[in-house]
ROSEVO-129991 format. One record per residue (C-alpha): residue number from 1; x, y, z. Coordinates in steps of 0.05 Angstrom, whole numbers, plus 5000, padded with zeros to 4 digits. Example, Ala and Ser with C-alpha at 12.3 -4.5 7.8 and 13.67 -1.06 7.14 Angstrom:
BEGIN
+-----+------+------+------+
| seq |    x |    y |    z |
+-----+------+------+------+
|   1 | 5246 | 4910 | 5156 |
|   2 | 5273 | 4979 | 5143 |
+-----+------+------+------+
This chain:
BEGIN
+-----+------+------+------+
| seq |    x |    y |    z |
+-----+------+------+------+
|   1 | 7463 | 8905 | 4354 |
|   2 | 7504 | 8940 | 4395 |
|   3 | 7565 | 8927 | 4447 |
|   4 | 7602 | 8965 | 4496 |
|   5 | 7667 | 8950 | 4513 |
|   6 | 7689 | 8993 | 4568 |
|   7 | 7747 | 8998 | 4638 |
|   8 | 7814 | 9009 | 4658 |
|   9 | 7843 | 8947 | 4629 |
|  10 | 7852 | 8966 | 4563 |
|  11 | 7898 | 8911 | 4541 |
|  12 | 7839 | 8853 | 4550 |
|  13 | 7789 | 8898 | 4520 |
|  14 | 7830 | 8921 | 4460 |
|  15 | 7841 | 8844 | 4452 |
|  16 | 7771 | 8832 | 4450 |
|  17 | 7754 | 8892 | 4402 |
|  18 | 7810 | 8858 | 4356 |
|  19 | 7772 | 8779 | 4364 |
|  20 | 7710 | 8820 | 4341 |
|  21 | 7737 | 8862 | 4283 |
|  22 | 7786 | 8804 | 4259 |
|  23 | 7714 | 8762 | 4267 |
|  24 | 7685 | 8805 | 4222 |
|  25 | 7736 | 8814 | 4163 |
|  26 | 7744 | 8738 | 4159 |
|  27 | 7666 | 8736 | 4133 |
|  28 | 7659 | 8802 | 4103 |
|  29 | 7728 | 8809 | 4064 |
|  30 | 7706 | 8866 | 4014 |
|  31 | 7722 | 8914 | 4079 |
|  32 | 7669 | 8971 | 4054 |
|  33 | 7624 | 8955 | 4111 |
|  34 | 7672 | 8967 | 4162 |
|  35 | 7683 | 9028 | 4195 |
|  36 | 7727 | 9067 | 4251 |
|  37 | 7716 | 9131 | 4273 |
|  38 | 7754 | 9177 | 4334 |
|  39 | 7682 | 9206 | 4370 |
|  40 | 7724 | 9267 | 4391 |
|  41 | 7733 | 9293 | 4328 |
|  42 | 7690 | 9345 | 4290 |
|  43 | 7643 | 9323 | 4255 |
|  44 | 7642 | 9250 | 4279 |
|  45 | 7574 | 9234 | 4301 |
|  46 | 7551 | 9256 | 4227 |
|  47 | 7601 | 9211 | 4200 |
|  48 | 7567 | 9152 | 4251 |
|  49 | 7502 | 9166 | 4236 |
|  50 | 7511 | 9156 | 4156 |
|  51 | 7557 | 9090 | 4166 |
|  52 | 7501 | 9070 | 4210 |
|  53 | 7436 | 9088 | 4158 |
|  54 | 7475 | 9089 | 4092 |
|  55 | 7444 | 9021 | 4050 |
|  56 | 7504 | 8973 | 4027 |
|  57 | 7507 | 8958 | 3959 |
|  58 | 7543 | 8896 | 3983 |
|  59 | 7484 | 8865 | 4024 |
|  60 | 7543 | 8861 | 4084 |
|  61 | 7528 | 8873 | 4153 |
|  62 | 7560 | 8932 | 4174 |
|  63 | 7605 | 8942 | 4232 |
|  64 | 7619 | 9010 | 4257 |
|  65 | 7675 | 9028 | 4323 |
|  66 | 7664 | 9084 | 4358 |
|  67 | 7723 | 9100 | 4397 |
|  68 | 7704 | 9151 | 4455 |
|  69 | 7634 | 9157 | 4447 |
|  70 | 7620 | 9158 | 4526 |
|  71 | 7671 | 9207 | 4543 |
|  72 | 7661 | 9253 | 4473 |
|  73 | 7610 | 9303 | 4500 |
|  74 | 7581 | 9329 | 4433 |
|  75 | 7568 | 9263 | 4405 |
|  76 | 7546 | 9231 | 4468 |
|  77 | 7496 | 9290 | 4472 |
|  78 | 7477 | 9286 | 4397 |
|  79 | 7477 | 9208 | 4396 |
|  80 | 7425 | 9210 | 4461 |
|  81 | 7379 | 9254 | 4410 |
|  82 | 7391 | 9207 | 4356 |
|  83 | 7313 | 9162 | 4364 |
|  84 | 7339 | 9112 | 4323 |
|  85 | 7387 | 9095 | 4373 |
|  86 | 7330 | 9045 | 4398 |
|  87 | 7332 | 9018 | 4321 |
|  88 | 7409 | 9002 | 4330 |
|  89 | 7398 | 8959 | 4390 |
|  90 | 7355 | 8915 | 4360 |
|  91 | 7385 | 8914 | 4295 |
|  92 | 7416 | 8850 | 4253 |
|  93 | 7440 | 8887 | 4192 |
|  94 | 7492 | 8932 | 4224 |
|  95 | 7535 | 8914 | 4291 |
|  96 | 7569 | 8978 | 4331 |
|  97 | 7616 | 8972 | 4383 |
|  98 | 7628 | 9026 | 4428 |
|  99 | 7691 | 9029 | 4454 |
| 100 | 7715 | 9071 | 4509 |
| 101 | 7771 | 9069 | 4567 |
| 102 | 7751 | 9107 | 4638 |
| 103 | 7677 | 9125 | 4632 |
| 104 | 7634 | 9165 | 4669 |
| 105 | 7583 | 9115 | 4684 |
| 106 | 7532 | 9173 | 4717 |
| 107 | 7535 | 9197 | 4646 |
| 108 | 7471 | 9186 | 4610 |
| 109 | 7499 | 9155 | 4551 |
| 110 | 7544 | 9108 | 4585 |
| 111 | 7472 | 9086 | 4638 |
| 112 | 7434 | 9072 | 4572 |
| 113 | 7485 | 9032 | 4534 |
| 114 | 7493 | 8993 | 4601 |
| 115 | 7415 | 8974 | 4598 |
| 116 | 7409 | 8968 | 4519 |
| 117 | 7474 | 8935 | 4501 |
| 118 | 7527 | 8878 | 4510 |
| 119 | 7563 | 8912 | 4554 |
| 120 | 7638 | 8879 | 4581 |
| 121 | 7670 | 8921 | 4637 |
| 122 | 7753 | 8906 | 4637 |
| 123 | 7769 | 8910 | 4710 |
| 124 | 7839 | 8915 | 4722 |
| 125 | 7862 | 8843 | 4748 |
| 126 | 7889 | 8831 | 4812 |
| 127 | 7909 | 8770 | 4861 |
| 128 | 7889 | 8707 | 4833 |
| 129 | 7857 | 8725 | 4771 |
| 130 | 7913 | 8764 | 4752 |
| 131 | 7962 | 8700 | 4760 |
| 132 | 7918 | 8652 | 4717 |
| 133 | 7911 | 8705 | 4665 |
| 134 | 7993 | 8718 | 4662 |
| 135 | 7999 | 8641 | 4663 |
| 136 | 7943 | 8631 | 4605 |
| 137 | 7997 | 8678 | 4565 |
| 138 | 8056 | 8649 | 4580 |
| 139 | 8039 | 8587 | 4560 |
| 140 | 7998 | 8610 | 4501 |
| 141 | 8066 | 8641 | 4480 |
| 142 | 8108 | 8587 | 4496 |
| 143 | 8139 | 8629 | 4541 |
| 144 | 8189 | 8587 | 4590 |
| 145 | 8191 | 8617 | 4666 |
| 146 | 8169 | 8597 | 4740 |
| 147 | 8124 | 8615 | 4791 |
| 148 | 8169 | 8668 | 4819 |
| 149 | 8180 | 8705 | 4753 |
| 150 | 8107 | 8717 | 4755 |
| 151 | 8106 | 8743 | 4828 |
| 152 | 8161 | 8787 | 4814 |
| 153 | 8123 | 8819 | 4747 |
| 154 | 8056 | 8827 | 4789 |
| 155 | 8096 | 8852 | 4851 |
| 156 | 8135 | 8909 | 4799 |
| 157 | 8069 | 8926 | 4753 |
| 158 | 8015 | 8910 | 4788 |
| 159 | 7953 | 8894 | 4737 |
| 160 | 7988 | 8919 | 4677 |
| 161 | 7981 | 8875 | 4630 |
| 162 | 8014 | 8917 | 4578 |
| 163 | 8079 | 8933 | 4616 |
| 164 | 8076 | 8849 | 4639 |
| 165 | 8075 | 8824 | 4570 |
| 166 | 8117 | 8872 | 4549 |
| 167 | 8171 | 8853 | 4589 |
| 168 | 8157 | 8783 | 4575 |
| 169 | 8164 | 8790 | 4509 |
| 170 | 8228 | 8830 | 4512 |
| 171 | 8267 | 8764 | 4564 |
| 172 | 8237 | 8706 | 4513 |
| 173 | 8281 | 8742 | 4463 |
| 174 | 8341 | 8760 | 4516 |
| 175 | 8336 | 8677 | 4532 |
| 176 | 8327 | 8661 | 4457 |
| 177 | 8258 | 8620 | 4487 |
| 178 | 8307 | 8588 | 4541 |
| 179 | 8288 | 8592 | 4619 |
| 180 | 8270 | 8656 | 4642 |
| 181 | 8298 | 8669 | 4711 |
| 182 | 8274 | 8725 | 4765 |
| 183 | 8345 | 8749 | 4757 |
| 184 | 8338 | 8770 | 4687 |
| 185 | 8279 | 8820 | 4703 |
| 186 | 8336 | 8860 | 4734 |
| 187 | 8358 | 8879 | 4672 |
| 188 | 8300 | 8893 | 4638 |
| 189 | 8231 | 8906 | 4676 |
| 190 | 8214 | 8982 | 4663 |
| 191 | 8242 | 9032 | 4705 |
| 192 | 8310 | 9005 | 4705 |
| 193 | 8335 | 9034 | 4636 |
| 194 | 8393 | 9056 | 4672 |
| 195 | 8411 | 8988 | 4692 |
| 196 | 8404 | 8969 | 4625 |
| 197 | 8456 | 9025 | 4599 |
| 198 | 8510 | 9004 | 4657 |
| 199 | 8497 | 8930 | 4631 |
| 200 | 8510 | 8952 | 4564 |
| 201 | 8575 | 8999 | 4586 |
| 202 | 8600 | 8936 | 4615 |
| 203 | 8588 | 8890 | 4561 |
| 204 | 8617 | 8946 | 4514 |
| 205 | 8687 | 8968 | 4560 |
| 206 | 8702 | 8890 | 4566 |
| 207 | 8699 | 8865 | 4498 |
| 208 | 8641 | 8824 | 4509 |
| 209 | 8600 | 8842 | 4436 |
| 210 | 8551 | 8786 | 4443 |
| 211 | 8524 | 8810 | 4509 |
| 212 | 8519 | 8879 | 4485 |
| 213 | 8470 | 8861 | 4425 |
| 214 | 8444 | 8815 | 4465 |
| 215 | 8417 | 8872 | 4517 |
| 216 | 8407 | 8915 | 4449 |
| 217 | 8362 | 8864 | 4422 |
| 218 | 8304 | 8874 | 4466 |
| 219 | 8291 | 8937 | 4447 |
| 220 | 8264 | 8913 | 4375 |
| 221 | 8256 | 8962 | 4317 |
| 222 | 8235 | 9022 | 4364 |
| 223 | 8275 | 9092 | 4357 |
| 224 | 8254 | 9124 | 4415 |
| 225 | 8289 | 9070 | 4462 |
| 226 | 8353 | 9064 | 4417 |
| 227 | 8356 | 9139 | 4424 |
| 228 | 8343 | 9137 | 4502 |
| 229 | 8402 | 9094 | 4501 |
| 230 | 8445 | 9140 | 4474 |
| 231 | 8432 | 9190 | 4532 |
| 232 | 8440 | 9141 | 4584 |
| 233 | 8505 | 9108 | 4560 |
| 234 | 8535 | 9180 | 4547 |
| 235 | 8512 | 9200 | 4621 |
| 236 | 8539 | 9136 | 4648 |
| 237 | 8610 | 9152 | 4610 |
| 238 | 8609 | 9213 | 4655 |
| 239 | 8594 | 9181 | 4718 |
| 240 | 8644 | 9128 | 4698 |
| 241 | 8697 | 9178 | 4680 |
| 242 | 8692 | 9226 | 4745 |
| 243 | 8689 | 9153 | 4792 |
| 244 | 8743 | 9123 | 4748 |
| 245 | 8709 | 9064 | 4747 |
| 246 | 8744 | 9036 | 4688 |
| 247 | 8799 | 9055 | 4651 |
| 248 | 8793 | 9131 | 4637 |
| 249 | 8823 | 9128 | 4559 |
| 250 | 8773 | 9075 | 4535 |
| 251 | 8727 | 9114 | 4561 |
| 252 | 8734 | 9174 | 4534 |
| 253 | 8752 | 9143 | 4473 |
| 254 | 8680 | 9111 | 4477 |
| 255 | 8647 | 9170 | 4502 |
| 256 | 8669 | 9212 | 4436 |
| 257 | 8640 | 9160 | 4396 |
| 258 | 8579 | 9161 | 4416 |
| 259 | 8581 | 9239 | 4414 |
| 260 | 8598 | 9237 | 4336 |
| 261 | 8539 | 9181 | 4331 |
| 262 | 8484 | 9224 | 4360 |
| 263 | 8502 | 9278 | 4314 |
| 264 | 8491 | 9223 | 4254 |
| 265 | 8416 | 9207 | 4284 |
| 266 | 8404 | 9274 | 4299 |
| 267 | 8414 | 9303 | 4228 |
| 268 | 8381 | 9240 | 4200 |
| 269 | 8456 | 9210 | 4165 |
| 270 | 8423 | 9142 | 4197 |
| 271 | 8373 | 9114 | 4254 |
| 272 | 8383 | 9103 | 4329 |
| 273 | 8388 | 9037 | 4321 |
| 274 | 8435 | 9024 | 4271 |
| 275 | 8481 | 9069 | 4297 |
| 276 | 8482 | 9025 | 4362 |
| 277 | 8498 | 8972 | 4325 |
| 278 | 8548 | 8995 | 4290 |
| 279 | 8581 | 9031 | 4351 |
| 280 | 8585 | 8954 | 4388 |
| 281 | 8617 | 8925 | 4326 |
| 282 | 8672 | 8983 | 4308 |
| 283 | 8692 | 8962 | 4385 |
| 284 | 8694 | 8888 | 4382 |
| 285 | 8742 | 8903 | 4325 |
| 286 | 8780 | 8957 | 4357 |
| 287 | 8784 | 8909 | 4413 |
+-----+------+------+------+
């Protein structure tokens, strides 16, 4: 048997390669059927081919992702020579999914796996369908906004559904699963990181330490933002400091701090994150 999951919209079609594999590992637990494989590296169509043929000693059916296959011009070529290719299609012991994101579709390999497989094309959503899909989440997610908060995400991102639900995931933990409002994508819908940093610069000159790891909190566990931070708030220091915007001492005062902390992440003494963390609570106290 085989299936090809293929289009633009990779967030709907990675969730239904994740239904299919999670599917799969609930029945067959043992795990030595199952096998991924990258079709753009060397060596991978050999690697397919004996998943594919090699008997189980576990009498499992076998389930074998290709990732790439279409757009992989040395497997697609070898896999179109492969004649038992028509075997696959028809077969019940083994199950591959061929997974792929833009194809080619005047490509040979994508044409035949069109006519000899369950193929699913992820359009990217738009209009209507887009709206009932976003409301489907939120309220699969218990997610707690209106209408208009779902206007504003499709009018900023379009059919995105990673950057939407991304951003939704980030305000249910800003509103601590409270009402989301269309003023509170201000502050955090992609694009606006320097928003975010003057949010934080306020939160941080005034005193006000529960708004600042409140703001802090949507960025999760991940590094790379908590270190984008830091280069925002120190260029915001500077643009604070030369339009005196607030008073020039705390400033400066805040500004070296955050100079002394990026030398810590930088040479690895702690992470990103921390370091924020522990920058907003040395000023609460010095406060």
């Amino acid at each position: 048997m085989i299936l090809f999951l293929h289009g633009p919209d990779t967030y709907r079609s990675r969730q239904k390669l994740n239904e299919i594999t999670a599917r799969y590992k609930a029945i067959h637990r043992s795990g030595m059927s199952f096998k991924v494989l990258d079709a753009h590296e060397d060596s991978s169509f050999d690697v397919f081919k004996n998943s594919i043929q090699t008997t189980s000693m576990f009498s499992e059916k076998k389930l074998v992702v290709v990732k790439g296959g279409v757009n992989a011009k040395e497997f697609a070529r070898l896999f179109m020579l492969w004649p038992n290719r028509i075997w696959l299609k028809d077969s019940r012991d083994a199950v591959c999914v061929f997974y792929d994101e833009a194809t080619e579709r005047r490509s040979e390999m994508a044409r035949w796996l069109e006519e000899n497989s369950e193929a699913q094309e992820f359009a990217v959503l738009s209009g209507a369908r887009l709206l009932n899909w976003i409301r489907r989440y939120i309220q699969k997610n218990r997610i707690n906004c209106g209408e208009g908060v779902l206007w504003k995400l499709i009018a900023g991102y379009g059919g995105n559904l990673w950057a939407i639900t991304n951003e939704l995931k980030k305000l249910k933990t800003y509103k601590h699963g409270g009402s989301i409002a269309k003023e509170d994508l201000d502050i955090f819908m992609q694009g606006r990181n320097e928003e975010n940093a003057f949010a934080l610069l306020d939160a941080l000159v005034y005193g006000n330490q529960a708004r600042a790891l409140k703001l802090l909190s949507v960025y999760g566990d991940s590094e790379d933002e908590a270190r984008r931070i830091f280069g925002l708030l120190c260029w915001r220091v500077r643009k604070s400091v030369e339009s005196r915007r607030f008073d020039g001492a705390k400033l400066k005062k805040i500004y070296r701090q955050l100079i002394d902390l990026d030398v810590a992440v930088k040479t690895g003494r702690f992470g990103a994150k921390y370091a924020l963390e522990r920058f907003i609570f040395s000023e609460q106290q010095a406060g």
